[in-house]
C-alpha positions in Angstrom: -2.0 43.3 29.2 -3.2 42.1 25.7 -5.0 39.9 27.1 -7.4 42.2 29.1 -8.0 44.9 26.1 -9.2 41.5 23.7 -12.2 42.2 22.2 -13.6 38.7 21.9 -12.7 38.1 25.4 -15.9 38.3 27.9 -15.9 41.0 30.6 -16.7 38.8 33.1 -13.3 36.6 32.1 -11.2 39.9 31.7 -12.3 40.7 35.2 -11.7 37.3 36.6 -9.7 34.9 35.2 -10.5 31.9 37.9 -13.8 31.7 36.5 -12.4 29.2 34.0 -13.4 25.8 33.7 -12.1 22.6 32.3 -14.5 20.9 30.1 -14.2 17.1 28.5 -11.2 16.8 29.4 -9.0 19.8 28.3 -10.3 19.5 24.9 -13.0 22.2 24.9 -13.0 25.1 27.0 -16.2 26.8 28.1 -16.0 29.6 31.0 -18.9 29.0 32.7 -19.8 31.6 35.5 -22.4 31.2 37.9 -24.8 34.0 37.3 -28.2 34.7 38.5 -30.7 33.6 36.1 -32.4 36.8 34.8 -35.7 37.5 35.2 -37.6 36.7 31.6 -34.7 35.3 30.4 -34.4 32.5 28.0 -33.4 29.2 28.9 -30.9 26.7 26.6 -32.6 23.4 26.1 -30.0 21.9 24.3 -26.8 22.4 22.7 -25.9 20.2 19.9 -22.3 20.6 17.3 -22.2 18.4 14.3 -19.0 18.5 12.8 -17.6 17.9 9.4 -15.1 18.3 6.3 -17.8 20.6 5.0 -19.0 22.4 7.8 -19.5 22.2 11.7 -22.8 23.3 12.7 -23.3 24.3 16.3 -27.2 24.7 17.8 -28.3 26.4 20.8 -32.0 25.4 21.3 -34.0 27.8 23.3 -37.6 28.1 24.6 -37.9 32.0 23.0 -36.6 33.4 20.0 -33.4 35.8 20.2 -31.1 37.9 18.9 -27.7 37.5 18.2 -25.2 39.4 16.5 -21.2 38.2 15.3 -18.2 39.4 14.1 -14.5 37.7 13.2 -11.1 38.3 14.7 -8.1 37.5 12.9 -4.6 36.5 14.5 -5.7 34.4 16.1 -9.0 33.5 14.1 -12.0 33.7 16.4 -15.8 33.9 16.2 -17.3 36.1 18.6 -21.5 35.7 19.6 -23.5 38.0 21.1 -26.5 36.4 22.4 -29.1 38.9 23.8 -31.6 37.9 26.6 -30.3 34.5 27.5 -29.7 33.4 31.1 -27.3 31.5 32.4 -27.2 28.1 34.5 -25.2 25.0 35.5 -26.8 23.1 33.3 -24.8 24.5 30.1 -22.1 22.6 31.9 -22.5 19.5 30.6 -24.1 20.7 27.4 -21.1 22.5 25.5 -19.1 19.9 26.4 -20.5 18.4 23.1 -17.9 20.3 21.4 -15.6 17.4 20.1 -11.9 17.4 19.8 -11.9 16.1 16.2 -13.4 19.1 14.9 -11.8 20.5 11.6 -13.3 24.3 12.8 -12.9 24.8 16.7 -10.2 24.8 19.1 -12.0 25.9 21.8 -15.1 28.1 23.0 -15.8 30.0 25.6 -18.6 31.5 27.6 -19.6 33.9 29.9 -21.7 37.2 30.7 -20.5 39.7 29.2 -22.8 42.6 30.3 -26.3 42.6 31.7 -28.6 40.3 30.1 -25.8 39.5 27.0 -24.1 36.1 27.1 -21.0 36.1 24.4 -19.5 32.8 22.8 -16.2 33.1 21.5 -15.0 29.9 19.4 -11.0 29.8 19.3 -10.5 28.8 15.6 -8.4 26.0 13.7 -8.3 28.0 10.3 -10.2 31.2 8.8 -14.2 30.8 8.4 -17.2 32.4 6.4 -19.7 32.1 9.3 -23.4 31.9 8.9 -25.9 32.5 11.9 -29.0 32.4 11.8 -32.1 31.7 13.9 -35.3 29.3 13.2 -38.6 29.0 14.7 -39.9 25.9 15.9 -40.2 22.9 13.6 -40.8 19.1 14.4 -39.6 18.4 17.7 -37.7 21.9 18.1 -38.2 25.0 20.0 -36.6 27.5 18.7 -33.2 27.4 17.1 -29.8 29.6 16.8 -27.8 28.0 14.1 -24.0 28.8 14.3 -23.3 27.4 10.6 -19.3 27.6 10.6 -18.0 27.5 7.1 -14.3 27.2 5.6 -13.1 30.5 4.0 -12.6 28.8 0.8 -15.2 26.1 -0.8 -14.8 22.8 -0.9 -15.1 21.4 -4.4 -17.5 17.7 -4.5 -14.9 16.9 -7.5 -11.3 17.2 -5.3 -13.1 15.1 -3.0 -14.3 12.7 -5.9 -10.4 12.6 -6.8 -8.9 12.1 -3.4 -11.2 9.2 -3.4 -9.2 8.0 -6.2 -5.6 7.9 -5.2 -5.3 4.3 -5.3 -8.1 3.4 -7.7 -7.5 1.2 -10.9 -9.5 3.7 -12.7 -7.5 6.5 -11.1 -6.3 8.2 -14.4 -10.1 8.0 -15.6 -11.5 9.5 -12.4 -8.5 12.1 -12.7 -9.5 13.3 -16.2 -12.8 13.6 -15.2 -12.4 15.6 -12.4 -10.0 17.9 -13.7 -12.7 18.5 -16.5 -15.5 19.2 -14.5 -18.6 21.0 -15.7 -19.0 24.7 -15.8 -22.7 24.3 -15.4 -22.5 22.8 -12.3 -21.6 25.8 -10.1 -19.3 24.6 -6.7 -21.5 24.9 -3.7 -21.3 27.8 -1.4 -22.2 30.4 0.9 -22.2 33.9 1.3 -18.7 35.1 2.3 -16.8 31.7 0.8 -14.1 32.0 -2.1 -14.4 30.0 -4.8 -11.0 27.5 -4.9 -8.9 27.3 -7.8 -9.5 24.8 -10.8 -9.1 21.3 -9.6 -6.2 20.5 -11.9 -4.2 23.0 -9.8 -5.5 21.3 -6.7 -5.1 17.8 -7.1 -2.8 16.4 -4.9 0.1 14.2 -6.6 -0.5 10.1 -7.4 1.8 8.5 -4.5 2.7 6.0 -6.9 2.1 5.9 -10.9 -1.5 4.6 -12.1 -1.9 1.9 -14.3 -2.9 2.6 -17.7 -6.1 4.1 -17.8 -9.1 2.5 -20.0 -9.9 4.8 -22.8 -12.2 7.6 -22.5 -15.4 6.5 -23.8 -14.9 3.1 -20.7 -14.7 5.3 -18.2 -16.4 3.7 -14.9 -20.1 4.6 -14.6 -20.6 7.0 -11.4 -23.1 6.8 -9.3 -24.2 9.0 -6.7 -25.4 7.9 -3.2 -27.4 10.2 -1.6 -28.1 9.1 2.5 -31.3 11.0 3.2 -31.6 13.5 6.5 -28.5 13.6 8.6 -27.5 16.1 11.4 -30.2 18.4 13.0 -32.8 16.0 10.9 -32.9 12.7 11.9 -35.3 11.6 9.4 -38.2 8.8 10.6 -37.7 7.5 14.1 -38.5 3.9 14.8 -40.8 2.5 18.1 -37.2 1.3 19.1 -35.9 4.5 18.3 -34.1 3.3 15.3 -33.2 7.0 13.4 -33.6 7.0 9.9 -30.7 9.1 9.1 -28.5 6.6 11.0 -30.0 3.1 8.7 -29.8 4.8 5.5 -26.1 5.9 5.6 -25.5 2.8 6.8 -27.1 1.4 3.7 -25.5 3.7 1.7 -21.8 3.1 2.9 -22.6 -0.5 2.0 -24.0 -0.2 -1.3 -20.8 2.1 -2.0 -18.6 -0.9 -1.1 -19.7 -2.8 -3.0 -20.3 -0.1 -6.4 -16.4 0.4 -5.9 -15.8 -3.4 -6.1 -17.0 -3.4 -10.1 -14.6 -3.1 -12.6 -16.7 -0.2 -14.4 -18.4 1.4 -11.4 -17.4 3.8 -8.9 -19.9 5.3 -5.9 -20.1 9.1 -5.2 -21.4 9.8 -1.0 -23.3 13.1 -0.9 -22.1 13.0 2.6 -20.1 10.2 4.8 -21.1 11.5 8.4 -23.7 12.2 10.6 -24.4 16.2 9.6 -27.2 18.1 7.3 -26.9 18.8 3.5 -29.4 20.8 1.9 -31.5 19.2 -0.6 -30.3 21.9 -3.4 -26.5 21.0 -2.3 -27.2 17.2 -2.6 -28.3 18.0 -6.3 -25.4 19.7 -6.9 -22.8 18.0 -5.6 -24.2 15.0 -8.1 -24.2 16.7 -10.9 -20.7 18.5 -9.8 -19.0 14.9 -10.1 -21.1 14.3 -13.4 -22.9 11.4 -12.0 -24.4 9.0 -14.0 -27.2 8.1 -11.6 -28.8 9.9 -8.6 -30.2 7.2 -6.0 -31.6 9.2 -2.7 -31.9 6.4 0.3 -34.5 6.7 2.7 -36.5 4.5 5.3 -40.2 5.3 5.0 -42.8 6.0 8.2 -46.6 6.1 8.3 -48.8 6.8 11.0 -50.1 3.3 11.6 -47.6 0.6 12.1 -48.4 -1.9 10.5 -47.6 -0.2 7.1 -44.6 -2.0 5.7 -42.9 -3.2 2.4 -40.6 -1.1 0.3 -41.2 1.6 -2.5 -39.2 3.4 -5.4 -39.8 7.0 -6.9 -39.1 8.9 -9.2 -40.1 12.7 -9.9 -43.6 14.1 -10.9 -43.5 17.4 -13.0 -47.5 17.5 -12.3 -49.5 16.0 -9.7 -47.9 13.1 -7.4 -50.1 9.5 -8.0 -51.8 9.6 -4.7 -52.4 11.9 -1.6 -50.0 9.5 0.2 -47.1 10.3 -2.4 -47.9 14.0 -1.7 -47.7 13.9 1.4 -44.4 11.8 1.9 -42.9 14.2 -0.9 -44.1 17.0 1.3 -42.6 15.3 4.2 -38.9 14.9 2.3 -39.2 17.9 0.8 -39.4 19.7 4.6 -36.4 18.3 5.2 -34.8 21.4 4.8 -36.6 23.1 7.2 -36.3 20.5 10.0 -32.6 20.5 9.4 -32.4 24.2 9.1 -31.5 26.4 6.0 -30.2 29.4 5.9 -32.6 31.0 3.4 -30.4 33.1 0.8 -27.4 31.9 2.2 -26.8 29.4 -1.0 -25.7 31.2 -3.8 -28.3 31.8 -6.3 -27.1 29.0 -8.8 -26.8 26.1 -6.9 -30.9 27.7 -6.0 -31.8 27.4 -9.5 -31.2 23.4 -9.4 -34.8 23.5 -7.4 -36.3 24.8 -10.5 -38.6 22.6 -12.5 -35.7 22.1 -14.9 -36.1 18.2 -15.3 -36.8 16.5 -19.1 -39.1 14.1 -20.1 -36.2 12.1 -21.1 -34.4 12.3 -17.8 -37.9 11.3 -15.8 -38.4 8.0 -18.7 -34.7 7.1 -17.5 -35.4 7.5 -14.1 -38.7 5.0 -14.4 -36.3 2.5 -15.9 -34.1 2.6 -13.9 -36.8 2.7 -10.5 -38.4 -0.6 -12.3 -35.6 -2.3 -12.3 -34.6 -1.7 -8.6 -37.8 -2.4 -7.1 -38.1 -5.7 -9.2 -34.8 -6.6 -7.1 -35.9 -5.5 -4.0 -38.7 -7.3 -4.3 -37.0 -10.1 -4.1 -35.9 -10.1 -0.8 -38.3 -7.7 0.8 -42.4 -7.1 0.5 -43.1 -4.2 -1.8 -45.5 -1.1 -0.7 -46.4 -1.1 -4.3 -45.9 -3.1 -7.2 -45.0 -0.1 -9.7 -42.9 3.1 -9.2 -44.2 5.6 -7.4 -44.4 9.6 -8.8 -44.1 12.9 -6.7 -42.3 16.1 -6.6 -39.4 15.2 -4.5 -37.0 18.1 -4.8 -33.8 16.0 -4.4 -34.4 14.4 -7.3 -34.9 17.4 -9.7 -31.2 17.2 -11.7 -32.1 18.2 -14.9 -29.8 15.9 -16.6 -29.0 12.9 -14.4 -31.4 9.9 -14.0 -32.7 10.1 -10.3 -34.7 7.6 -8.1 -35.7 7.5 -4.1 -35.9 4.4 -2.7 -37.6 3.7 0.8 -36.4 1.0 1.9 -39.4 0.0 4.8 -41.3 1.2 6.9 -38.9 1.9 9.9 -42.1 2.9 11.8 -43.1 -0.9 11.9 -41.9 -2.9 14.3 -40.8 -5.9 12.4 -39.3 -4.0 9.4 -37.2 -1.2 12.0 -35.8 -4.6 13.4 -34.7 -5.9 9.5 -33.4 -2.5 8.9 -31.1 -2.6 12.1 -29.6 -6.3 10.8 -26.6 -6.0 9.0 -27.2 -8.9 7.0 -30.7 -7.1 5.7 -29.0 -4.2 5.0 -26.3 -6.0 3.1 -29.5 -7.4 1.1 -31.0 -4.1 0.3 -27.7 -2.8 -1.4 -27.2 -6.1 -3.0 -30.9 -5.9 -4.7 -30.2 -2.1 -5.5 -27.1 -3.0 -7.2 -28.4 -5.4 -8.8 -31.0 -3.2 -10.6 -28.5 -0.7 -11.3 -26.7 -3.6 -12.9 -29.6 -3.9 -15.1 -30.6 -1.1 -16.3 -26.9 0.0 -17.4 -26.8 -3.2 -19.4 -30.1 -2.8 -21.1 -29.6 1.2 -21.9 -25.6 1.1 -22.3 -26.2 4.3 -24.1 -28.0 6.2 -20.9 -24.6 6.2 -19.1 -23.1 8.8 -21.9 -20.8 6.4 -22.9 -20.5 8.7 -26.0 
């Protein structure tokens, strides 16, 4: 009996049951009835879920703009979507079956008309959400766009994550003091309806074994903060080969972290570890949330003739960028945000504020330093775009206080450099060069890693 008065279940299912289906395998259910496809109705192109630590994203592409409206069930926790004017067909079959069985948010989902001309969603949750939805107009390669953003009650905090990380670290007493003392300037990123989560210290999970003694305070390991460009509903460049650029530069980026960690004085921060979208505000944030030292954004450049190659590094422009091609590929970054879709206002108003031109001469002189330095190593074992670092208004690297470079590693729109950048070995190169330059610059400017 309860389960025909549940107010998240769809009329159609209350009415009848057998309409279920079995998708991937038991692992997520969608009720798919056959319906009519209604006249004017719009049409699902695709359905895509991204899912992560931080957040899954589910995205219902659609040929016309809609509605929706949403609400949350508790006991069992449930999202419930009302999507008005969408028609249904087979073809959803196959496309919610994206749903994956890993993911930290949903159980299941399920589908179905619920009255004329309204199709309702209900996602079966793992654990209590703060959910954002939101629509977006075409962009890129989309149609339009409902964004099903779906959020943990409570914020995750970049600096547990930093000290999780640690567990087993040498420098694992080090890396605990510095999280536990984290900055009160650097706001923990969130959303609207998200809890703030208590201070870190109470947190922190226990050591499984005792640390070794930690080096003093002032040799604590310099942190660096790896920053994979794109990811999730923005793949980034896309080869001839169709080589993604989101796909290459995390690749990079998980490399170059391997081998950060390996130093005896380093350690490598991952402004995300999987395949799903960060705003660039967040990316910022979560950087200087950890107190990074250094702020390296990795990216694989395009152009629209192919035969454009070599590699570039930048570093931020308060005033005008140095040519109209560094405005426009600082255009092209900075609308990174759109392709991948942000909730406008949904960020609270702090972590917003890190868009401001809040940068310092000093921390732009620091950056060019450091820039020269990497592309001197690069150029080593790759042909540069240009022989000097490169200037624009890249939002992601406006920290006001941490040194902050982009480095395009080629042109993944040539032929030859998408095939280097799908090698291995060439990507083991790149990070190689790019620590090497870091390397360098930390030993000539010991002081510019706040070893106070």
């Amino acid at each position: 009996m309860a389960e025909a008065t549940d107010p998240a279940r769809p009329l159609s299912h209350q009415a009848d049951p057998l309409r279920r289906k079995l998708i991937s395998g038991g692992v997520a259910l969608f009720l798919l009835p056959v319906i009519p496809r209604l006249a004017h109705a719009a049409t699902i192109l695709a359905v895509r879920t991204w899912p992560a630590d931080e957040y899954t994203r589910v995205t219902l592409e659609m040929d016309s703009e809609l509605k929706a409206e949403h609400f949350v069930l508790d006991d069992p926790f449930r999202l419930v979507v009302d999507i008005d004017g969408l028609s249904m067909n087979r073809a959803i079959n196959e496309l919610v079956s994206k749903v994956r069985p890993n993911d930290p948010y949903i159980q299941t989902v399920r589908v179905a008309q619920n009255r004329p001309n309204v199709v309702r969603l209900v996602f079966d949750l793992k654990q209590d959400i703060a959910p954002q939805v939101f629509t977006l107009k075409p962009v890129g390669e989309y149609k339009y766009r409902l964004v099903l953003d779906l959020y943990p009650k409570v914020a995750q905090d970049p600096l547990l994550a930093l000290l999780k990380d640690a567990q087993n670290d040498p420098l694992a007493g080090i890396l605990d003091e510095l999280a536990r003392s984290g900055p009160s300037e650097a706001p923990i990123p969130s959303v609207e309806g998200q809890k703030l989560p208590p201070p870190v210290a109470q947190q922190a999970p226990e050591p499984t074994a005792p640390p070794p003694a930690a080096p003093s305070r002032r040799d604590r390991p310099i942190l660096i903060a790896l920053d994979p460009g794109h990811g999730g509903e923005d793949p980034g460049a896309i080869g001839r080969g169709g080589t993604r650029e989101k796909d290459i530069v995390l690749q990079i980026a998980k490399r170059l972290k391997a081998m950060i960690d390996a130093q005896p004085n380093m350690r490598a921060y991952l402004t995300r570890d999987r395949d799903y979208f960060v705003p660039l505000n967040v990316r910022v944030q979560k950087a200087r949330r950890v107190k990074a030292d250094l702020f390296i954004s990795i990216h694989a450049d395009a152009w629209i003739k192919p035969s454009a190659r070599g590699s570039s590094v930048w570093a931020l422009s308060q005033g005008g960028a140095t040519s109209a091609s560094a405005r426009w590929l600082a255009k092209k970054e900075n609308d990174a945000d759109l392709i991948g879709g942000v909730n406008l206002g949904a960020h609270n108003q702090q972590v917003a504020k890190v868009l401001l031109d809040l940068s310092t001469g000093a921390q732009i002189n620091d950056s060019i330093k450091v820039g020269t330095r990497v592309l001197g190593e690069i150029g080593k074992i790759n042909r540069l775009h240009k022989n000097r670092i490169e200037r624009a208004g890249f939002a992601v690297l406006k920290a006001p206080d941490i040194p902050s470079i982009l480095v395009e590693t080629a042109f993944i729109s040539n032929p030859e450099e998408e095939r280097l950048l799908r090698s291995a070995q060439h990507q083991q190169r790149i990070a190689t060069a790019m620590l090497a330059g870091v390397k360098d610059y930390f030993a000539a400017s010991p002081a510019l890693a706040r070893r106070a």
